[in-house]
N, C-alpha and C positions, 0 to 999 in steps of 0.2 A: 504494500500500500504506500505507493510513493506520489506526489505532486498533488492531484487535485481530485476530485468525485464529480464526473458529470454526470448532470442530472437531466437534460433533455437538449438536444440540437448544442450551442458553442455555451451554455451557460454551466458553470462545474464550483462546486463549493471548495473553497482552497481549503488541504490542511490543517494550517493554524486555526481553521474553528472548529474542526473535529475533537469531540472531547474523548477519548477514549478512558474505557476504567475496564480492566480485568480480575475476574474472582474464579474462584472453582466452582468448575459446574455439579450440578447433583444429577443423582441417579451412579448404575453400578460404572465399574470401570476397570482398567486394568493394575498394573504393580503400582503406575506413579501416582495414583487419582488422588492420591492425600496432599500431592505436594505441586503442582501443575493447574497453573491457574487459568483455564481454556476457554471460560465461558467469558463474551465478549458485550460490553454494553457500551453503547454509540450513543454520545448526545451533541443534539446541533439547535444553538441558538438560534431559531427560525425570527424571534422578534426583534432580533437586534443585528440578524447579518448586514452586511452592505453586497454581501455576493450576488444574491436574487433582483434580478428589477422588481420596479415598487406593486407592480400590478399584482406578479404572480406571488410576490412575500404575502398581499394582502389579501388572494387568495386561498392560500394555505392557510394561514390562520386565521381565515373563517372556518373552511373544510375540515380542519384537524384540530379544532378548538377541541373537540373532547376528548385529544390524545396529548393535549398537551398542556406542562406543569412549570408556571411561571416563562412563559414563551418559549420553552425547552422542548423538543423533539427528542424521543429516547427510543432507542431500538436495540436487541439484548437477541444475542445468538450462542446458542450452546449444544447444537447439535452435533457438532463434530467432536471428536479428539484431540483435532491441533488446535492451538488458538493463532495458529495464521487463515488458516482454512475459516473455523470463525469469523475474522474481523471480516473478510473476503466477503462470509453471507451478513453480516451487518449495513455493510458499505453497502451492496446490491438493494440491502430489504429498504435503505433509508434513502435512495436516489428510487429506488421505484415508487416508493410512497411518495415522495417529493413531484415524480414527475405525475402521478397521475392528480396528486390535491393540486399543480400549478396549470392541468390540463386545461383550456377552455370552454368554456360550457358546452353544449350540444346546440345545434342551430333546432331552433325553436319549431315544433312541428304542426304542421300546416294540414289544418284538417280539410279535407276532401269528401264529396258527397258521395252517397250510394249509387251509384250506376243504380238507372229505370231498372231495365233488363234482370238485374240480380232481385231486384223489388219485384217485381212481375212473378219473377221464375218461385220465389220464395211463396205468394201469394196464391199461385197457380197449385203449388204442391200443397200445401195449406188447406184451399177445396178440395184438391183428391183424397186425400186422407180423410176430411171426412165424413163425403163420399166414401168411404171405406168403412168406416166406423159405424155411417148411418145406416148401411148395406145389411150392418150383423145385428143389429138391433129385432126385437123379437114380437114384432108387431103382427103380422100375417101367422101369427102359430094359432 
């Protein structure tokens, strides 16, 4: 993990505000699990970076207000055994969350009417049925 974390097209969070802190992770393990500190937690000032333009900073912290604690971003990986391999799925988990909370909205959906034809054809089968229905009724016995 050298230089920078990009997070979507040329924009990438430097370094210097990656916070890293490593602890031992839980669950079973092998001879060093006592002493081998793997599991990885990643924290990034989302409120106070100058990395992000202003638009998408202020998108994410609408988007991820309820992931996050005093404008802090925290993402904690400990599936692996190494803690290089770790930091590796941390940096991934917190530029993917970053890239989809600074995503832009969805272009607004444009409602469309019902084709006649489907209105008809719905309508038409509606009377056959029943016409079907009325066919078994037990009136002539």
């Amino acid at each position: 993990m050298s230089g920078s974390l990009v997070v979507r097209g040329s924009v990438s969070l430097p370094e210097t505000e990656l916070m890293w802190r490593f602890s031992r992770s839980s669950g079973p393990g092998g001879q060093h699990v006592n002493t081998s500190d793997t599991q990885v937690e990643l924290r990034f000032d989302l409120a106070g970076t100058e990395a992000l333009p202003e638009v998408w900073k202020r998108r994410a912290l609408e988007r991820l207000a309820g992931r996050l604690t005093g404008g802090v971003i925290t993402v904690r990986a400990s599936e692996h055994r190494s803690q290089w391999r770790n930091r590796e799925a941390a940096a991934v988990r917190l530029a993917a969350l970053l890239a989809e909370a600074t995503a832009p909205p969805p272009a607004p959906r444009r409602p469309t009417r019902v084709p006649r034809g489907i209105n008809e054809r719905r309508l038409r089968e509606k009377k056959r049925r029943s016409e079907t229905k009325r066919g078994r009724s037990a009136r002539d016995w």
